[in-house]
C-alpha positions as CSV (number, residue, x, y, z in Angstrom):
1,X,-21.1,23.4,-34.9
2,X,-21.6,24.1,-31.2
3,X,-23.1,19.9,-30.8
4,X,-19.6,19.4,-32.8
5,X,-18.2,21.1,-30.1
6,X,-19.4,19.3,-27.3
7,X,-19.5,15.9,-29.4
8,X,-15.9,15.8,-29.4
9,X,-15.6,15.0,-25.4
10,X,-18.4,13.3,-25.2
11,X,-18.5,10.8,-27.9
12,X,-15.3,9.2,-26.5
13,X,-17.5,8.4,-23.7
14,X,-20.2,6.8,-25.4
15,X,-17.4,5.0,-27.3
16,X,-16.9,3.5,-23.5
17,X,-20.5,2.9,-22.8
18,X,-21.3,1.1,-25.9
19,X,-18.4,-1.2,-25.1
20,X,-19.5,-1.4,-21.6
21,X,-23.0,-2.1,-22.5
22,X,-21.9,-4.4,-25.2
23,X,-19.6,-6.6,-22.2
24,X,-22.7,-7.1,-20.3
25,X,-25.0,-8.1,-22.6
26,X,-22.4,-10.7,-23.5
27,X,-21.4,-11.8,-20.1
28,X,-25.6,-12.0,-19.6
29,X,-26.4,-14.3,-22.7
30,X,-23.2,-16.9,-21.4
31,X,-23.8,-19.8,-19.8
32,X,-22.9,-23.6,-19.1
33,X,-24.7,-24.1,-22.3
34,X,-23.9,-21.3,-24.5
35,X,-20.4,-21.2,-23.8
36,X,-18.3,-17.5,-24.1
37,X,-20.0,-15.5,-26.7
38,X,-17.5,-13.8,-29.4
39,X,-17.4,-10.4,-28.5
40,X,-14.9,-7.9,-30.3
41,X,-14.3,-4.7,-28.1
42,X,-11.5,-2.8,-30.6
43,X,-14.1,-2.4,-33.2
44,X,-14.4,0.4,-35.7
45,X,-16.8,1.8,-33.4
46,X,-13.8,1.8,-30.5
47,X,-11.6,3.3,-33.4
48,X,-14.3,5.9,-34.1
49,X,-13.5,7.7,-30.5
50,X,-11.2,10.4,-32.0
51,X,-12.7,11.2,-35.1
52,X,-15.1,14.3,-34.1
53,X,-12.4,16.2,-32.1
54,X,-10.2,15.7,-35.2
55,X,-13.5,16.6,-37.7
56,X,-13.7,19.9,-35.0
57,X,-10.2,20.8,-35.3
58,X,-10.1,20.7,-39.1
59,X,-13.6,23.2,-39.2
60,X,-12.8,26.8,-40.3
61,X,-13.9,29.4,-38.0
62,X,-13.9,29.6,-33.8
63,X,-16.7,28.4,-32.2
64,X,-17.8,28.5,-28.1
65,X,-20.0,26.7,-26.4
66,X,-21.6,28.1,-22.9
67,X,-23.3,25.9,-20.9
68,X,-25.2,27.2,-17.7
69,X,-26.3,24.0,-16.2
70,X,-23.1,22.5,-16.2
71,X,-21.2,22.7,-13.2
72,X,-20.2,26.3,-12.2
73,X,-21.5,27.4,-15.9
74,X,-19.7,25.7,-18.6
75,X,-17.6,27.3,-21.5
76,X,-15.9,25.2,-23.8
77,X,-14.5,26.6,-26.7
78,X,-11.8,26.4,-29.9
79,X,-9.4,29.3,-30.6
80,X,-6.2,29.9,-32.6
81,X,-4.8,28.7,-29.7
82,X,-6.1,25.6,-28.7
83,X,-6.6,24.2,-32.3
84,X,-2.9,23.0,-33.6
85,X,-3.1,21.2,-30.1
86,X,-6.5,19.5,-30.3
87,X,-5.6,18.5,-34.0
88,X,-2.3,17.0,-33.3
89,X,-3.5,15.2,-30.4
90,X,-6.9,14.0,-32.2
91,X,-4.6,12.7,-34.6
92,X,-2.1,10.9,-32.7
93,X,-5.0,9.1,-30.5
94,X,-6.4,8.0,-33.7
95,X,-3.2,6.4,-35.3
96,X,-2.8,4.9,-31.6
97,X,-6.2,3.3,-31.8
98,X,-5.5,1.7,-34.9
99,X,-2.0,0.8,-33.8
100,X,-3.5,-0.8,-30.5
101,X,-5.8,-3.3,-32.4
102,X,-2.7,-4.8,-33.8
103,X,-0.8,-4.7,-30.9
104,X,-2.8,-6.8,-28.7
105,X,-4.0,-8.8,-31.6
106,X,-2.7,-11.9,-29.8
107,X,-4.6,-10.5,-26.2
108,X,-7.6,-10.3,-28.2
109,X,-7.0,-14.1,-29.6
110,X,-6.7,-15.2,-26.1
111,X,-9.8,-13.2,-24.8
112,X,-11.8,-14.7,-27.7
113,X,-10.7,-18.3,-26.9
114,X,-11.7,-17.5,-23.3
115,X,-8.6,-16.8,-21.0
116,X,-10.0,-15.0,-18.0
117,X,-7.1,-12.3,-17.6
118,X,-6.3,-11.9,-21.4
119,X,-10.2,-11.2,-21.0
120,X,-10.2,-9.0,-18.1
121,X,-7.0,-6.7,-19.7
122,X,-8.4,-6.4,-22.6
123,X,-11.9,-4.9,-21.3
124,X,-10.0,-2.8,-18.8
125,X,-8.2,-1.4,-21.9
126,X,-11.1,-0.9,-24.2
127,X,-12.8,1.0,-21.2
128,X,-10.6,3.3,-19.9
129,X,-8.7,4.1,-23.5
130,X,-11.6,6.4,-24.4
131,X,-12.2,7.9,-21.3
132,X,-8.8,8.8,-20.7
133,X,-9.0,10.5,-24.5
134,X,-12.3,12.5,-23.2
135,X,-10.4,13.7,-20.2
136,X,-7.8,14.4,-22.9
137,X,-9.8,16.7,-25.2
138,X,-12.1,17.9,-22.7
139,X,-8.8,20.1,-21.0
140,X,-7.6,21.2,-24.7
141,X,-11.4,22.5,-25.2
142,X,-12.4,24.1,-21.8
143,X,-12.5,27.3,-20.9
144,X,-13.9,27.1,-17.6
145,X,-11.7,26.0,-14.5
146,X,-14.0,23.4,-13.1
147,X,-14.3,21.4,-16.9
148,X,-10.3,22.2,-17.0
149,X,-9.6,21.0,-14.1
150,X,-12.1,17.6,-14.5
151,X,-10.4,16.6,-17.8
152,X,-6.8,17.1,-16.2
153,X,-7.7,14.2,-13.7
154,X,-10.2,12.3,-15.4
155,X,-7.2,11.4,-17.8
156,X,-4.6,11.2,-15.2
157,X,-6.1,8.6,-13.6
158,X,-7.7,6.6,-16.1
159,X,-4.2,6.8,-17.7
160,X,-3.1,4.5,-14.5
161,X,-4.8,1.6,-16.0
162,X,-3.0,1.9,-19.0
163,X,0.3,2.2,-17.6
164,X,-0.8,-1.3,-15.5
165,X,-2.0,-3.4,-18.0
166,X,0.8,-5.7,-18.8
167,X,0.2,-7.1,-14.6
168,X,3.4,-7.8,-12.9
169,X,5.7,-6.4,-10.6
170,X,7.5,-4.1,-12.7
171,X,3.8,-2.7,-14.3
172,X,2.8,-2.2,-10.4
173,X,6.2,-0.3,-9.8
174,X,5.6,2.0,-13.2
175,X,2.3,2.6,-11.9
176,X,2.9,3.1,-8.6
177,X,5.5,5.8,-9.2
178,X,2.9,7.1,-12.1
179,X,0.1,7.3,-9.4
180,X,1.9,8.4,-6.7
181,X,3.7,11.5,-8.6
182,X,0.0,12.4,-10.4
183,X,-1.3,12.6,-6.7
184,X,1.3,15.2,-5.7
185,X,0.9,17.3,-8.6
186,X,-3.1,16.9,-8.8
187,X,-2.5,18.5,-5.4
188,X,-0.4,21.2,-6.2
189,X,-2.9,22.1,-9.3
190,X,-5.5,21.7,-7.1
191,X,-4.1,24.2,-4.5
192,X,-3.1,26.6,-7.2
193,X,-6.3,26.8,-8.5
194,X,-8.3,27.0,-5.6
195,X,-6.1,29.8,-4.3
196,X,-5.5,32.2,-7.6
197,X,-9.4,31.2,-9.1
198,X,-11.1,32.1,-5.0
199,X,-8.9,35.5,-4.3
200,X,-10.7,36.7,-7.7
201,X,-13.8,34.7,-7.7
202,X,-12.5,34.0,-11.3
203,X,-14.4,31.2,-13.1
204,X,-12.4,30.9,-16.0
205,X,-9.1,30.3,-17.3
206,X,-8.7,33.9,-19.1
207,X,-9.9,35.4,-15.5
208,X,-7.9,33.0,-13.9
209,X,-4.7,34.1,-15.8
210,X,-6.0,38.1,-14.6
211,X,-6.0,37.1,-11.1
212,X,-2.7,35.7,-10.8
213,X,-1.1,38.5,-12.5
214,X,-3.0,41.6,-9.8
215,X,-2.4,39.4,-6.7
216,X,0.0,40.1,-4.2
217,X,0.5,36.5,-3.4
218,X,0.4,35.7,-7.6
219,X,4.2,34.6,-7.5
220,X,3.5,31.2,-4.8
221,X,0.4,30.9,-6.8
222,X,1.8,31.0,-10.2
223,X,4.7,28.5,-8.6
224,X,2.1,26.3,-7.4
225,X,0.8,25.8,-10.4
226,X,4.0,25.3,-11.9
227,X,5.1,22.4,-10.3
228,X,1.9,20.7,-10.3
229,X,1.7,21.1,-14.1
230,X,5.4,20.1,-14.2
231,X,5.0,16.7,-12.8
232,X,2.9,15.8,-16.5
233,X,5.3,18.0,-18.1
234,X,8.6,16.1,-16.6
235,X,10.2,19.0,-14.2
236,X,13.8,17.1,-13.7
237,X,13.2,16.0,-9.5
238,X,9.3,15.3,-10.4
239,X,10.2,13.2,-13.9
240,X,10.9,10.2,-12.4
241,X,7.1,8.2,-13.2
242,X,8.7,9.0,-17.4
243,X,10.8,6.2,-17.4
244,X,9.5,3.6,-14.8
245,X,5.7,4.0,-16.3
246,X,6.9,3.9,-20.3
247,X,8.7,1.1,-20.4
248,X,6.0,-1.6,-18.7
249,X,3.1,0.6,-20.5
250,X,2.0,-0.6,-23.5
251,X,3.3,0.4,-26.7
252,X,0.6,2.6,-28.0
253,X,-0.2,4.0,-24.5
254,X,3.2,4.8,-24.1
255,X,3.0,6.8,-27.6
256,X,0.3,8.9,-26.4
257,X,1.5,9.6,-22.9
258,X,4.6,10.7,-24.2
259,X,3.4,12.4,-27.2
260,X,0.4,13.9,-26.0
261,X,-0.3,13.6,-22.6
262,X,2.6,15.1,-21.1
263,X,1.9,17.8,-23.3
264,X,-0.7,18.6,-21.1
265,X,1.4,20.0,-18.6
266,X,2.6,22.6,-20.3
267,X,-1.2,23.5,-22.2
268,X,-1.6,23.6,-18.2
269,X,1.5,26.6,-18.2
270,X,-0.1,28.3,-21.4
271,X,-3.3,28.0,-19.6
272,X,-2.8,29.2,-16.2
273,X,0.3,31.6,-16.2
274,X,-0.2,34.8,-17.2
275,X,2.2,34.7,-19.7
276,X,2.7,37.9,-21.8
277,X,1.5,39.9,-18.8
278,X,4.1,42.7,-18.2
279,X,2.2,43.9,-15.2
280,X,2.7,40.2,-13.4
281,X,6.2,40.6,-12.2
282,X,6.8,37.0,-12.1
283,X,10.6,37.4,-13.6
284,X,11.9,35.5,-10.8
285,X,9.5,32.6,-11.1
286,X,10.4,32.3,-15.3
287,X,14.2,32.1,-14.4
288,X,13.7,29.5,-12.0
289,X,11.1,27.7,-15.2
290,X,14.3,28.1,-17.4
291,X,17.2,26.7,-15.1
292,X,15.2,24.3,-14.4
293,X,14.2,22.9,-18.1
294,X,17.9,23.2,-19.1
295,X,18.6,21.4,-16.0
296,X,16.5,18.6,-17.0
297,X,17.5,18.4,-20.6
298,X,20.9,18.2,-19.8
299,X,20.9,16.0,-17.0
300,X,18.1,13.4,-18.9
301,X,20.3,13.3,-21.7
302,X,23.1,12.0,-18.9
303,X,21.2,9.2,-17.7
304,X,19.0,8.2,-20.8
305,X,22.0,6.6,-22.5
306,X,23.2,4.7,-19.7
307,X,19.5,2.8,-20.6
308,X,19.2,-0.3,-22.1
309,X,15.6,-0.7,-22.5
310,X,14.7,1.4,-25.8
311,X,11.4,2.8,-24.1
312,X,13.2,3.7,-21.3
313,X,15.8,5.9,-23.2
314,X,12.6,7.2,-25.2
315,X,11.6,8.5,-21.7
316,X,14.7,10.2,-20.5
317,X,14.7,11.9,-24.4
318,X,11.1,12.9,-23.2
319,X,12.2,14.9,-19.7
320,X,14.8,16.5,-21.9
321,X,12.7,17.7,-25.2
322,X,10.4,18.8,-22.1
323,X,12.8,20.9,-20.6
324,X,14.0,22.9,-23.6
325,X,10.1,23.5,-24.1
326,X,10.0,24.3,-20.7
327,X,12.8,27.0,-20.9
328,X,11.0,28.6,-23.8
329,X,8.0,29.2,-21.6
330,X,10.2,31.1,-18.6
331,X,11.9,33.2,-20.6
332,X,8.3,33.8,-22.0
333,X,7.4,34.8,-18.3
334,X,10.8,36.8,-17.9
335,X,9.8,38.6,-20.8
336,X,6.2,39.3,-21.2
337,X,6.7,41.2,-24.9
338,X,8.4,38.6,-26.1
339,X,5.6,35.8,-25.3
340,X,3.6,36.8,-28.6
341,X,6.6,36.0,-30.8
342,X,7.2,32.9,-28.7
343,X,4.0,31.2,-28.6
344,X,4.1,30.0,-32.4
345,X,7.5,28.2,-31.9
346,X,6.3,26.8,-28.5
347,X,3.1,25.2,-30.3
348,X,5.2,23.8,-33.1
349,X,7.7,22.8,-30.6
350,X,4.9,20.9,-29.4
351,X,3.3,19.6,-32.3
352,X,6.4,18.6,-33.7
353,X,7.7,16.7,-30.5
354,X,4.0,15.0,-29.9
355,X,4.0,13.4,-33.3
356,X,7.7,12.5,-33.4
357,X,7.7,10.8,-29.7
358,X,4.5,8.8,-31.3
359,X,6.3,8.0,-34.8
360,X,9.1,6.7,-32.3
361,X,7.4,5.0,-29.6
362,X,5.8,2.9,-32.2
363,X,8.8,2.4,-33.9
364,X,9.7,0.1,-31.0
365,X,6.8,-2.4,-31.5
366,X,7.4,-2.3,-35.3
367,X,11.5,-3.2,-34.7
368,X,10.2,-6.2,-32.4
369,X,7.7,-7.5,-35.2
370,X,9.0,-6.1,-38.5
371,X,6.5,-6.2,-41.2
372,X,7.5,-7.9,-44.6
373,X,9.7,-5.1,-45.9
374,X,13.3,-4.7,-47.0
375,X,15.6,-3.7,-44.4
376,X,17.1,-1.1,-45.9
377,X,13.7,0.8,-45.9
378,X,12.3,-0.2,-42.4
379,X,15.8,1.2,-40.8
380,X,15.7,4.4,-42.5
381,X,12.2,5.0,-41.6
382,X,12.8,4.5,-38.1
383,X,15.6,6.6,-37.9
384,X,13.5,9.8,-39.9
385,X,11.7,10.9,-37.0
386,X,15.1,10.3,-34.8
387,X,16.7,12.6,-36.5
388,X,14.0,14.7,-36.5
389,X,14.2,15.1,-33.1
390,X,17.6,15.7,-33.6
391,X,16.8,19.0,-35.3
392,X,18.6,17.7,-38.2
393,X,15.1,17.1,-40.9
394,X,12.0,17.6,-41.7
395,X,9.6,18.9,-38.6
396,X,12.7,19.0,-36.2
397,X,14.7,21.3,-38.5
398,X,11.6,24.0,-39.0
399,X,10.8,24.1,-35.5
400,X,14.8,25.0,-34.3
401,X,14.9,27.6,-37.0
402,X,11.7,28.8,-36.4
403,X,12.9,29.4,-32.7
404,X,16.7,30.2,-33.5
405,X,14.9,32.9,-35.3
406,X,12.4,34.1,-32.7
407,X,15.4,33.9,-30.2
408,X,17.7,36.1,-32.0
409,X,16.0,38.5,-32.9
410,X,15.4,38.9,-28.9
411,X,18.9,39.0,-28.4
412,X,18.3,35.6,-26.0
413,X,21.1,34.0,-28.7
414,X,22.4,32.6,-25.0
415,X,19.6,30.6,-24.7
416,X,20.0,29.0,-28.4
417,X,23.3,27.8,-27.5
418,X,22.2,26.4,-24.8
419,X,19.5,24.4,-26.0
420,X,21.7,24.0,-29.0
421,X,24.4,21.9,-27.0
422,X,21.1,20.2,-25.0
423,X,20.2,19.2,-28.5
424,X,23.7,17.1,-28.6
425,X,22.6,14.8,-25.6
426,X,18.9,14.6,-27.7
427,X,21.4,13.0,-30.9
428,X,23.5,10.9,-28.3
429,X,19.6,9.4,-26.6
430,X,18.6,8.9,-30.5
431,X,21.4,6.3,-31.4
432,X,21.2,5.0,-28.2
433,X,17.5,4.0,-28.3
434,X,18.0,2.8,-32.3
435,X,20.9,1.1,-31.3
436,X,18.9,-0.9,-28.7
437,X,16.4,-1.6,-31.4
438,X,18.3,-3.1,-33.2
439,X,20.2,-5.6,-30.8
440,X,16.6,-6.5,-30.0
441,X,14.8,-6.6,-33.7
442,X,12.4,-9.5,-34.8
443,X,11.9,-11.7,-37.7
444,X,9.9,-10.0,-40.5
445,X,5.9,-11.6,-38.7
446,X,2.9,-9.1,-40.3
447,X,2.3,-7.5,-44.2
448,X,3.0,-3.7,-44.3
449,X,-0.9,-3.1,-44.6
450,X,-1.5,-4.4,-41.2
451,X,-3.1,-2.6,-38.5
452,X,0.4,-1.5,-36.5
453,X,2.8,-1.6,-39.6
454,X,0.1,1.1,-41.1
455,X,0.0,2.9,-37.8
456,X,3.6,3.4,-37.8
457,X,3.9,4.3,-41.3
458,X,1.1,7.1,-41.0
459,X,3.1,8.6,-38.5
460,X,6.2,8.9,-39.7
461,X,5.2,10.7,-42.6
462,X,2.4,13.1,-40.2
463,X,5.1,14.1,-37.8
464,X,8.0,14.3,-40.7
465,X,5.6,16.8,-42.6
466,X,4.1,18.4,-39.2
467,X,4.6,22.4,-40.4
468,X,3.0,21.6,-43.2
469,X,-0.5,20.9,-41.8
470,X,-0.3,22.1,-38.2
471,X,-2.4,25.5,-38.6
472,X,-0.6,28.9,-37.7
473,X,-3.3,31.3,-38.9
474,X,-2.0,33.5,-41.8
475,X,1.1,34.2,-40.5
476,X,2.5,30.8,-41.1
477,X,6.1,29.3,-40.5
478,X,9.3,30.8,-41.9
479,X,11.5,28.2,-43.5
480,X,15.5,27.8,-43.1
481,X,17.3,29.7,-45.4
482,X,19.7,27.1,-47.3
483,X,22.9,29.3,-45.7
484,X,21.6,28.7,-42.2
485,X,21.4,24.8,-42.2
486,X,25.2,24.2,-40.9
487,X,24.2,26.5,-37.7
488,X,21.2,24.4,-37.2
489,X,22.3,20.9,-37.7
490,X,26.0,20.9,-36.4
491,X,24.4,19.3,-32.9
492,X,23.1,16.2,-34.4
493,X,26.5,15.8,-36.5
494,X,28.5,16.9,-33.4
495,X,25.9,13.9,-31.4
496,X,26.5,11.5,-34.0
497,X,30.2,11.5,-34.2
498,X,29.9,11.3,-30.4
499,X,28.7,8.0,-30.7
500,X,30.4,6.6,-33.1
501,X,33.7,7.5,-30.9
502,X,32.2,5.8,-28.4
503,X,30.6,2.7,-29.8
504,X,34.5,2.7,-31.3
505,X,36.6,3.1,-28.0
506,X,34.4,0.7,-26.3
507,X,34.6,-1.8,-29.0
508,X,38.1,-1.1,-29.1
509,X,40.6,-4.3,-28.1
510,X,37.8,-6.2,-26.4
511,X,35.6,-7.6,-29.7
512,X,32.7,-7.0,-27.9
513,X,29.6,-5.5,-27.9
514,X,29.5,-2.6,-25.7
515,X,28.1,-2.5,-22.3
516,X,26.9,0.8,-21.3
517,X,27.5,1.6,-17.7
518,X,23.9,1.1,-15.2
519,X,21.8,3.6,-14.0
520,X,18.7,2.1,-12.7
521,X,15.5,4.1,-14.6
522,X,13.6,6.0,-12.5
523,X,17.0,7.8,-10.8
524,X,16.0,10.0,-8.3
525,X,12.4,7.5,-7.1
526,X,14.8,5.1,-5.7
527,X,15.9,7.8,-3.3
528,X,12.9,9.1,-2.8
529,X,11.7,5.8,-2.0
530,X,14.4,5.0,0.6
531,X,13.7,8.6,1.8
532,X,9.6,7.4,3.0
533,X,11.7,3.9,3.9
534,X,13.6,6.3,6.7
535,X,10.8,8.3,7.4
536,X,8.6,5.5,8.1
537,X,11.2,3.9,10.1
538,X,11.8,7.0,12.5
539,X,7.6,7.0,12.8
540,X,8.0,3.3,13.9
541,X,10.5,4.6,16.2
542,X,8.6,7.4,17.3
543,X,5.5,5.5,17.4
544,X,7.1,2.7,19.5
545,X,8.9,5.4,21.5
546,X,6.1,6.9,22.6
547,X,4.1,3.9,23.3
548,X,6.9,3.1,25.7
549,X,7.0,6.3,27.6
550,X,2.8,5.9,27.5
551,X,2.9,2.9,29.2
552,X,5.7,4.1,31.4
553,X,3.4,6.9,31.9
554,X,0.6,4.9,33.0
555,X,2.8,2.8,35.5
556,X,3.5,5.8,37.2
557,X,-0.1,6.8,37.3
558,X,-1.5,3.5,38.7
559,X,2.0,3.9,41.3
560,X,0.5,7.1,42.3
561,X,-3.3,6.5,42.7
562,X,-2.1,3.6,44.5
563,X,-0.6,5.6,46.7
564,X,-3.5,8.4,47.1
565,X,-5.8,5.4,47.5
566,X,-3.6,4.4,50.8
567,X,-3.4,8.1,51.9
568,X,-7.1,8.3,51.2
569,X,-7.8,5.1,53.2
570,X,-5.6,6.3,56.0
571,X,-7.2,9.7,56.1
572,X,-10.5,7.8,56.1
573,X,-9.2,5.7,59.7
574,X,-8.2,8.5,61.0
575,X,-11.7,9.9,60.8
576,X,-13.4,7.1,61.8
577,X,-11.2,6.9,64.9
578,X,-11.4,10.9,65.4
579,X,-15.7,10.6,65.3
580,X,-15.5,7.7,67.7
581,X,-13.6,9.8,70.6
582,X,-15.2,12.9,69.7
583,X,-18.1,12.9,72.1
584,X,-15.6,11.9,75.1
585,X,-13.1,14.5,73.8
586,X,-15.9,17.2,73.9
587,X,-16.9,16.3,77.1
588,X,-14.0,16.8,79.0
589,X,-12.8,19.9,77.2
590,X,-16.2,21.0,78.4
591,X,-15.6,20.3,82.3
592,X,-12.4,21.5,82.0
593,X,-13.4,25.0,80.8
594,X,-16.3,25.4,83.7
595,X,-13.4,24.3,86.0
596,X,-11.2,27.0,84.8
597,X,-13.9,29.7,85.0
598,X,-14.9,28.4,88.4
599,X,-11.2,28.7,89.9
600,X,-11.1,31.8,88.4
């Protein structure tokens, strides 16, 4: 079970070298004679990458795995804790494999027949899909801060060439904001670490957690790590890669960086803050972690329905689900007793918002090219997991009682509203995105049983019935009470009428369809961007500025050893002219004293 263990990181990667290896045996045996050879990257072997982390996360029992020779000394292991995320991730990358193969079905037709940058994409993609899922699992499974902090960035960055695959101008714009944002918080982690792991010597993430809470300086650590984790997890100011990178990104890579990769960000919170810590004292940090997530979900509910692209409001829903999760963790840190009870609904939270986000995200391809079903059972099915994440059915539902319950019995009922009215906006980005859908639906083109129709259909049933398989330990998850469901479900109902009132008004007298008003996606990176314009600028400026006051500078210089070169020369003359009369000169200052001391 250990080999399981580390199997479940590494066979991802052999995934990638078989395909690798497979590429260049292919490009070696073509030739002006043989032609292209047929070569089929999203194989079952490709689709196979997933499978042991999901085997591992289904075993019974923990198990750890130390390893002395790797790195710093290796420790990977799997816990109560880190199992409902490795199995709802494992899961999610696997119905995204299988959802990819149909998805660039067409990309793969083109490679086949030879196109050169069908070719290219499509290797690029087969390649760094698994190795971003090893980075992936390898951060859900280590325990040690070097493998922790290798997975974090071996999938950040591999994740760029997803987000870039498509080519283009608006692809080189998602992924420039997407690098550019993962950069900043790889630094921030990077600091964070460094700084809490070396005032402790601590090697792993338990330790790590220890240190933070006994240092003196724990607070700016703790807050460093914060905001680096918070640029994967969507931080409102440090969300704005969400919905530039989502909407150019592939479909299924989009499902899995919304549904599982920016999950990593807050495992990154659970990981590194020492949450349930009374002795900490970082109070101040967790209310600043809980204005800030209702911040975001409020104001991400704002501008994701002034979207049009149905990705792009998918995005904005993202930074807002994010930020209730994210206010559930600082009041966590507030309130170190009340972490224990806390940390179940978090996970679920999780779980629940992981799969949904997938079941959605796919939804978008499957609305584009329908399968052969009736309508009337294709359009239900994509709305399941919206109102889902509603909190209005199935996973959604169980996961705000589960926390209305936790929260109450707290006496944080404050909070509940809150997210409760946050939960309105979530409704609102729900009809917007279906509604966007379906102005931009397809013709019926593929059979149910195909690859992406399949994919989709798997999903919405695993995230729909995700308390139902997620594990919890013994303890399991308390279901509504039938008298509680009008408190729990009166924000989707308040969200929906909201809509409708205002599909109505702007329909109203005009006949037409509604135009929502603009908000360019990506919000705050435009001013950001103009921001580094100005700054640039004024370093031109500066720049230039100095150069000219340089080379004024060295005017003055050459002016001036001009002019000591003259005195020099002068002083030199004089010399010349002194030596030449200075024999005569001492002479007769000689006869002149021996005729002074002779008339005297």
């Amino acid at each position: 079970m250990s080999l399981l263990l580390a199997l479940a990181p590494l066979w991802p990667l052999l995934v990638m070298l078989n395909a690798g290896l497979r590429l260049a045996l292919a490009l070696s045996r073509s030739g002006p004679r043989r032609g292209r050879p047929r070569l089929e990257l999203l194989d079952a072997v490709w689709l196979s990458a997933p499978l042991p982390a999901l085997l591992l996360a289904l075993w019974p029992g923990e198990l750890a795995l130390s390893m002395q020779s790797w790195m710093l000394g290796g420790v990977w292991q799997l816990d109560a804790m880190r199992r409902p995320w490795l199995l709802f991730a494992a899961l999610l990358w696997l119905l995204a494999g299988g959802y990819a193969r149909g998805y660039l079905a067409d990309e793969r037709r083109r490679a086949r027949a030879g196109e050169g940058t069908a070719r290219r994409r499509l290797t690029a993609f087969a390649l760094l899909w698994p190795l971003t899922l090893a980075g992936n699992l390898l951060l859900i499974l280590a325990e040690d801060i070097p493998s922790f902090y290798l997975g974090f960035v071996t999938m950040t960055l591999a994740a760029y060439g997803l987000v870039v695959h498509a080519g283009g101008r608006e692809a080189r714009l998602g992924g420039f904001s997407y690098l550019v944002l993962a950069l900043v918080g790889e630094g921030l982690i990077l600091m964070g670490l460094l700084w809490s792991a070396g005032s402790a010597e601590a090697l792993t993430l338990s330790g790590l957690r220890t240190a933070i809470a006994e240092a003196e300086q724990g607070l700016w650590m703790a807050t460093l790590l914060w905001l680096g984790f918070g640029v994967k997890a969507g931080v409102v100011g440090l969300h704005v890669w969400l919905p530039l990178a989502h909407p150019v990104a592939p479909t299924p890579a989009s499902a899995v960086l919304s549904g599982v990769m920016v999950k990593a960000g807050v495992l990154g919170w659970l990981s590194t803050l020492p949450l349930g810590v009374v002795e900490a004292g970082l109070a101040p940090l967790g209310g600043w972690i809980t204005g800030a997530g209702l911040a975001g979900a409020f104001v991400a509910a704002v501008l994701g329905v002034c979207q049009r692209h149905p990705k792009a409001v998918l995005a904005y829903s993202s930074v807002s689900q994010l930020g209730m999760l994210a206010s559930l963790v600082g009041v966590g840190l507030s309130e170190p007793s009340l972490w224990p009870a806390l940390l179940a609904p978090v996970t679920l939270f999780a779980g629940h918002h992981g799969m949904t986000k997938g079941a959605l995200f796919f939804g978008v391809g499957v609305s584009e090219h329908p399968p052969r079903l009736p309508a009337w059972l294709i359009w239900p099915l994509l709305a399941l997991p919206a109102l889902s994440l509603s909190g209005a059915l199935a996973s959604g539902l169980i996961a705000k009682s589960f926390m209305k319950e936790v929260l109450y019995e707290s006496a944080h009922a404050w909070l509940l509203t809150w997210l409760s009215l946050a939960a309105v906006g979530s409704t609102l980005l729900m009809a917007r995105a279906l509604w966007r859908q379906w102005r931009g639906r397809g013709e019926p083109c593929m059979a149910w049983y195909a690859p992406m129709p399949l994919a989709w259909l798997s999903a919405v049933l695993a995230a729909a019935a995700v308390p139902l398989w997620l594990p919890f330990g013994e303890a399991g998850i308390p279901w509504p009470a039938p008298g509680d469901l009008l408190g729990l479900v009166w924000p989707a109902l308040v969200g929906l009428t909201l809509a409708g009132l205002l599909l109505w008004v702007a329909q109203a007298g005009s006949g037409r369809r509604p135009a929502a008003p603009r908000w360019p996606a990506g919000d705050l990176w435009w001013g950001y961007a103009a921001a580094a314009g100005w700054a640039a600028a004024g370093l031109a400026r500066a720049q230039a500025a100095l150069e000219s006051r340089g080379q004024r500078l060295r005017a003055r210089l050459v002016e001036v050893e001009h002019r000591v070169i003259d005195w020099l020369d002068g002083l030199a003359h004089a010399e010349r002219g002194f030596i030449h009369f200075a024999v005569p000169l001492a002479v007769g200052v000689t006869a002149l004293l021996l005729l002074g001391l002779w008339l005297g």
